[in-house]
N, C-alpha and C positions, 0 to 999 in steps of 0.2 A: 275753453277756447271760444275766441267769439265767430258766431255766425255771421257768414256773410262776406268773410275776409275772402277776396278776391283775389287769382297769381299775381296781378299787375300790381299790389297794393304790398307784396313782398320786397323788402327792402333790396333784395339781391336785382329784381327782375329789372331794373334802371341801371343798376354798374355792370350787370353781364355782358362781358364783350359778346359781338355779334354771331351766334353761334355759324360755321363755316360750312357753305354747300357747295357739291357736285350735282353733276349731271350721270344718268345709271350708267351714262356710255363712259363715262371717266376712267380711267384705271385706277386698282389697290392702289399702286406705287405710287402715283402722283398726291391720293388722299393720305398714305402713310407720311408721306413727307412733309405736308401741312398739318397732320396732326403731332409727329413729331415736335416739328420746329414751335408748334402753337403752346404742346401741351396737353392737347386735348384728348378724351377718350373716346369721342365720337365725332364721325360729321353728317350731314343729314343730306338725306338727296331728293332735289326738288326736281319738277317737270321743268319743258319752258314755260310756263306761267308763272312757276317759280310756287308751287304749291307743295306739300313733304310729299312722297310717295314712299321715300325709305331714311331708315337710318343706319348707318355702319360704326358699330362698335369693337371697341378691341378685343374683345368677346367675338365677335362676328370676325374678326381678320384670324386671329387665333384657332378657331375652332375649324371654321370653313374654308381658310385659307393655307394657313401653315399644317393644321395635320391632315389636309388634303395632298399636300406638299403639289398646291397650284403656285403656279409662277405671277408678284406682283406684277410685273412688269407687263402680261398678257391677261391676266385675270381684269374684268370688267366691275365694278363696283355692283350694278343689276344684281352678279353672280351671287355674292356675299350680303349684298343687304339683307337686312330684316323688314323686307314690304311692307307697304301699310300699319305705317306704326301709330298705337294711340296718339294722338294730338289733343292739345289742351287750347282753350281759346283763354285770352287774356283775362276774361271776364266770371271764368270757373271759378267756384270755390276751391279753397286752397283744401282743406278736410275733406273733404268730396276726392281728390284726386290722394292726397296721403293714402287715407284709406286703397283707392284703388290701385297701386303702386303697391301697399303694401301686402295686400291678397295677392295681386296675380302679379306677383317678382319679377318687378320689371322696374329698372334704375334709372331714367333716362326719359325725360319728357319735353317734349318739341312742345313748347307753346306757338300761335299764333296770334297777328291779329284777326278785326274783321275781314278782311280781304281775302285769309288763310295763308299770308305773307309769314315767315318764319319770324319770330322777337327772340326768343330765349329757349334755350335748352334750362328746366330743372331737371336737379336728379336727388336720389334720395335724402345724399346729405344736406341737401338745399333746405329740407325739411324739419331737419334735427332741430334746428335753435327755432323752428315754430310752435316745439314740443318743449320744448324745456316751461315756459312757463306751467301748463297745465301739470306737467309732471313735479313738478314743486308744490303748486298747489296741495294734489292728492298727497303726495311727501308729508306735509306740514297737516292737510287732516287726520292721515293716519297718526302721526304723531300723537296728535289729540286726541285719539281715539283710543291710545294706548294697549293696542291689541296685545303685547305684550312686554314687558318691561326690558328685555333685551335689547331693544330698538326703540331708537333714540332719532332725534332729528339731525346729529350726525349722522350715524351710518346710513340713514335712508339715505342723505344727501351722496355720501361712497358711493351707495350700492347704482344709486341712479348715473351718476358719475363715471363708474364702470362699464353698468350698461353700456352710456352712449361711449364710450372708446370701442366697447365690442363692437358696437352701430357701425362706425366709423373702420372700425377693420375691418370688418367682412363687405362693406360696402365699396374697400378698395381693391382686396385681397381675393374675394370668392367672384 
């Protein structure tokens, strides 16, 4: 993979619709309902400066809210965020952050720019297709390396293949 590959230089980080903020004083219900109608698995909560202070994922309304069996409609978004969530500035390496995302499980990254104005949410699977090449790469060495005659440049290619659908399910599912 090459060094140096910056978030903003990721193909996604330009077509990403704007990812959608509250304020902590907001209610569940009103973010349920934008993320609803958006789509989306999270929205992110800025200060008035408009800087992240938290993010609320469906994860976070699920856990904290429904098997609390708090009321959307009275519950405050503060209540249920996730504070202080890592932030990524535009200008980070993209493997730099893979990597950290992928140690301490966490799906969901609030880029900025310099200002610390919100750009983009990546999340894990944002990732996936920046991994494919490298993992073909090794694919096609081992190949070559013929560790054993069983494994062939197809089935590496399945077995990677597989993988990432598992990627892909538990990145939606878990």
């Amino acid at each position: 993979m090459e060094r140096g590959y910056k978030l903003k230089d990721r193909p996604e980080y330009k077509s990403k619709p704007q990812p959608i903020t509250f304020k902590k004083t907001d209610t569940v219900a009103k973010a349920v309902k934008t993320m609803s109608d958006k789509n989306y698995g999270s929205v992110v909560i800025v200060d008035n400066k408009d800087k992240v202070i938290g993010i609320c994922t469906e994860r976070d309304i699920l856990k904290k809210l429904v098997n609390q069996k708090l009321s959307a409609d009275k519950t405050k978004l503060e209540k249920i965020m996730t504070p202080n969530p890592r932030v990524g500035k535009e200008d980070d390496e993209v493997l730099s952050w893979l990597r950290t995302m992928s140690n301490d499980r966490f799906r969901r990254l609030p880029v900025v720019d310099n200002q610390g104005k919100i750009k983009a949410i990546f999340t894990q699977g944002d990732f996936v297709s920046y991994t494919w090449p490298d993992l073909l790469y090794q694919a096609t060495q081992m190949t070559k390396a013929s560790i054993t005659k069983h494994f062939n440049a197809t089935s590496i290619i399945i077995m990677i293949m597989l993988y990432s659908v598992a990627m892909i399910f538990a990145i939606r599912f878990i």
